[in-house]
SERO-4910 file (N, C-alpha, C, O; in steps of 0.05 Angstrom, whole numbers):
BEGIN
 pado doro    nc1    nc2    nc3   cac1   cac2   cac3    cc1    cc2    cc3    oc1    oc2    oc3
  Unk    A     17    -23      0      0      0      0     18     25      0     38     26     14
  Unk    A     11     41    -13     29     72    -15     15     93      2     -8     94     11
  Unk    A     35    110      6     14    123     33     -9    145     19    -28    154     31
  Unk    A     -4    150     -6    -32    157    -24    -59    141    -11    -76    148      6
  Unk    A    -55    117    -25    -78     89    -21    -84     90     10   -106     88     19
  Unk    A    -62     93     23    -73     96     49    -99    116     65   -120    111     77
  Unk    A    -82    142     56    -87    165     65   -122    171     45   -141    184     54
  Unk    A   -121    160     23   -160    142     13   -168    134     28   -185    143     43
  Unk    A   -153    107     29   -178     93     49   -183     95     85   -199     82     98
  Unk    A   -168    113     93   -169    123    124   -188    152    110   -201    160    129
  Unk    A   -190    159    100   -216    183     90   -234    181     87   -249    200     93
  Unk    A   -247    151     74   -267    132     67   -279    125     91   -302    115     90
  Unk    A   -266    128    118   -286    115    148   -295    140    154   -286    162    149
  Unk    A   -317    131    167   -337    157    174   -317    173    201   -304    161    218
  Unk    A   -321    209    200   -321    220    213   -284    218    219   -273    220    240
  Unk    A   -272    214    192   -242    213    198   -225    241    193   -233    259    178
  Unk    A   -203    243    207   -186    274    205   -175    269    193   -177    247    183
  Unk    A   -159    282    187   -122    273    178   -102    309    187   -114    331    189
  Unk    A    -78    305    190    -57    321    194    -38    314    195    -34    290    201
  Unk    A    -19    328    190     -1    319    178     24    333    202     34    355    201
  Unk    A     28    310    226     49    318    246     71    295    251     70    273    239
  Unk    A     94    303    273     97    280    274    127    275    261    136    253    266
  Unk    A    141    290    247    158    289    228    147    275    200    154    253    192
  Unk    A    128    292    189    121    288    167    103    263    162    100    257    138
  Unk    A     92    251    179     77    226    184     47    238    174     41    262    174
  Unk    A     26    216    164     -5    222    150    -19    208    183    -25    185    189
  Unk    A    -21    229    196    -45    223    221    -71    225    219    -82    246    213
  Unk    A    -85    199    224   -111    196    222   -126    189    243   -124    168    255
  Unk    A   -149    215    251   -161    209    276   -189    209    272   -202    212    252
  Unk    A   -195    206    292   -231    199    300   -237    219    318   -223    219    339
  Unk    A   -253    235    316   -258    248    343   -237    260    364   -237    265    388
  Unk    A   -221    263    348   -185    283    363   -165    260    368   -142    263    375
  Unk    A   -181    232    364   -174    207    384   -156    195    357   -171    192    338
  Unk    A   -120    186    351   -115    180    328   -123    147    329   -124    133    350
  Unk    A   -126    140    308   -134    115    311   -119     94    274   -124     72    266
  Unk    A   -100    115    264    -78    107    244    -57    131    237    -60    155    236
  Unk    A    -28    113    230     -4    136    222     -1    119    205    -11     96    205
  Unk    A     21    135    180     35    128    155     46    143    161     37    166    165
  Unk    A     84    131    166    101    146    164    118    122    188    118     97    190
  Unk    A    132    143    201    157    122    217    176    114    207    196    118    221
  Unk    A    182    101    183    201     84    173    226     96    172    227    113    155
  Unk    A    244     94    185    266    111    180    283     97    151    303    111    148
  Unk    A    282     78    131    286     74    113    282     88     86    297     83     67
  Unk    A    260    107     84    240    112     69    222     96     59    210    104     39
  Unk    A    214     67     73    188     54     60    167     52     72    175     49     95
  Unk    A    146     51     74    129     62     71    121     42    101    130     19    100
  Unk    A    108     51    122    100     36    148     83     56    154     84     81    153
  Unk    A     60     31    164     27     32    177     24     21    207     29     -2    214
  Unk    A     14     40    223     10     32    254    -19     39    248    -31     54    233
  Unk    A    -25     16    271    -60     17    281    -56     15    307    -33     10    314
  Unk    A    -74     16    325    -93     14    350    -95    -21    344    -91    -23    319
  Unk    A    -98    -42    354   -100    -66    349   -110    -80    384    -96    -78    404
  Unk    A   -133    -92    383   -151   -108    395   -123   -126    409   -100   -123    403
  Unk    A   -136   -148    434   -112   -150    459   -108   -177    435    -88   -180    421
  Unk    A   -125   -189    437   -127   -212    407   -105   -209    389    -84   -223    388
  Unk    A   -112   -190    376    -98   -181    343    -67   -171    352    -46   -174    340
  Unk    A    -71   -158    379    -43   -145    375    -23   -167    388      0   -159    391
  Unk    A    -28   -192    396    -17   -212    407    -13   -231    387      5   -248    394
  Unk    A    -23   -235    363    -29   -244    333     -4   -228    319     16   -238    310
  Unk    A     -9   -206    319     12   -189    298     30   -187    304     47   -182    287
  Unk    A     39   -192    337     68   -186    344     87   -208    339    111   -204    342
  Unk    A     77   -239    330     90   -249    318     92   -249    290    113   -260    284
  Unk    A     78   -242    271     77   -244    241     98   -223    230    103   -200    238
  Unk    A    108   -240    208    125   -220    192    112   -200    184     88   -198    180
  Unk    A    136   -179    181    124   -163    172    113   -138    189    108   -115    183
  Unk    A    110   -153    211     89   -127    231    107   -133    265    119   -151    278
  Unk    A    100   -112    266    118   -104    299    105    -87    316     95    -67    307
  Unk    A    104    -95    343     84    -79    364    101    -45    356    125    -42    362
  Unk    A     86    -26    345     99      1    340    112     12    367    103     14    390
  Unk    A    145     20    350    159     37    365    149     57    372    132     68    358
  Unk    A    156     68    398    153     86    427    127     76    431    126     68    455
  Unk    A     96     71    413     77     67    428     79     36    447     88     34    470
  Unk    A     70     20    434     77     -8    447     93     -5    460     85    -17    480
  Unk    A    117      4    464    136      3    495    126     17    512    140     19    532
  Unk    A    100     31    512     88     46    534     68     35    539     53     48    553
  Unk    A     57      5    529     41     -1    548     16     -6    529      1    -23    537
  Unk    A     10      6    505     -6     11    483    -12    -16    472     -1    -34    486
  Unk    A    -27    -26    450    -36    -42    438    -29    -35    411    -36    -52    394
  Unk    A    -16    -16    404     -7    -13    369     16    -20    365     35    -23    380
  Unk    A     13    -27    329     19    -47    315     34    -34    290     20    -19    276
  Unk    A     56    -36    282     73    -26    259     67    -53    239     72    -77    244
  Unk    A     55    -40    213     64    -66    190     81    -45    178     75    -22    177
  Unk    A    107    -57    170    139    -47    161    140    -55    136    146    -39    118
  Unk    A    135    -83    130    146    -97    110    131   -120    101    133   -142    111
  Unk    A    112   -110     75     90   -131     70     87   -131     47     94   -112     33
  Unk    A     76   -156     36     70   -148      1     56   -138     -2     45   -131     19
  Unk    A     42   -127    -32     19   -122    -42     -3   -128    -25    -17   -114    -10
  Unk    A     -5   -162    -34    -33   -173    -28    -41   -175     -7    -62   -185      0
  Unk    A    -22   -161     11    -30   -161     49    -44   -131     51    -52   -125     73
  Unk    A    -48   -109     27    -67    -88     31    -96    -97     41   -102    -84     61
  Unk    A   -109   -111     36   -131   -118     38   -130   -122     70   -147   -109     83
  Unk    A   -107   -141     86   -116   -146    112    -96   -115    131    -96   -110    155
  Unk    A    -86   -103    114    -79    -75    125   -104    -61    128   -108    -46    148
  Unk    A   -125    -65    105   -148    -44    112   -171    -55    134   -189    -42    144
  Unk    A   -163    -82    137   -190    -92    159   -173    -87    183   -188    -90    202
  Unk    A   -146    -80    193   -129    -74    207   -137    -49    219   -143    -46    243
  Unk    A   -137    -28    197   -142      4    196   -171      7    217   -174     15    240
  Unk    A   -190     -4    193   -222     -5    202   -238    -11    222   -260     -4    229
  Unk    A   -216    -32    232   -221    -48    264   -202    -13    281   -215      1    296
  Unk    A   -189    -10    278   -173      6    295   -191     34    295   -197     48    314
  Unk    A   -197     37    272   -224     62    268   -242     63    290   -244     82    306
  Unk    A   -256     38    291   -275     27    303   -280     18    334   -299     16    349
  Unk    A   -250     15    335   -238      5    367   -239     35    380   -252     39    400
  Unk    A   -220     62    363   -225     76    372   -252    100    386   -255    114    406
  Unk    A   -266     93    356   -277    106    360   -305     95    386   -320    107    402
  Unk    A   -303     75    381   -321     59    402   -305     78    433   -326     87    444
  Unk    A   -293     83    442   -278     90    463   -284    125    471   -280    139    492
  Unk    A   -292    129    453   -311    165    453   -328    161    465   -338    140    473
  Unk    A   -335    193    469   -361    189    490   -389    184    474   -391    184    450
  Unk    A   -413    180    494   -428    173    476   -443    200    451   -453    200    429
  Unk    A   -436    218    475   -453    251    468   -423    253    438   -431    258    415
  Unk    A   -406    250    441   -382    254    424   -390    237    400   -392    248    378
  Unk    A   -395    213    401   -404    198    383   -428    200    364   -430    197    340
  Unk    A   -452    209    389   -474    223    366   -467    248    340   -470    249    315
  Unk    A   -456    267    362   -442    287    341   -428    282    317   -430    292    295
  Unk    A   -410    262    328   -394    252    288   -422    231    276   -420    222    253
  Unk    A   -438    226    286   -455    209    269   -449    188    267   -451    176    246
  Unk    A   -436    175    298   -421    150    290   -438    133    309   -436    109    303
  Unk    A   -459    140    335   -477    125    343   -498    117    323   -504    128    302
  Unk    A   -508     91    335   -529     76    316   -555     80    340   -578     71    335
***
């Protein structure tokens, strides 16, 4: 995924921000709350952190490719760096993203949540 494609499909979930902090990193939040980055890689290639479920982020921290994200995960956090993936792993980067959307935004208040139009 290129951080173009990214920075689409984190636009595409309801009620999403973006800014651009961080040392040049694509921050994507929910309700002030970030809930995806593109950026980090000190290589120049291209790396995606999410917010990731106690499940998923215990799943990802062994799979290639993906690493509990530097400074957050050493503090205690549940996010998740994918570094180094093919192509065909976009697809489970975006159910990655969407769950992390969702995790976060589930975590707002409820009065917060009516306002973005994200209560049902």
């Amino acid at each position: 995924m290129t951080y173009e494609e990214f920075n689409a499909f984190c636009r595409s979930l309801p009620a999403a921000s973006h800014v651009v902090q961080w040392g040049g990193s694509h921050v994507w939040k929910v309700g002030g709350k970030v809930f995806a980055i593109g950026g980090w890689q000190k290589d120049g290639q291209p790396a995606f952190t999410f917010k990731a479920s106690d499940l998923n982020f215990h799943i990802l921290s062994e799979e290639p490719g993906f690493r509990p994200a530097p400074y957050l995960a050493s503090r205690g956090m549940k996010w998740i760096q994918q570094y180094d993936a093919p192509a065909e792993s976009d697809e489970q980067l975006r159910y990655y993203i969407k769950e992390s959307h969702r995790i976060v935004a589930s975590g707002l208040t409820k009065k917060k949540q009516r306002e973005l139009g994200l209560a049902e």
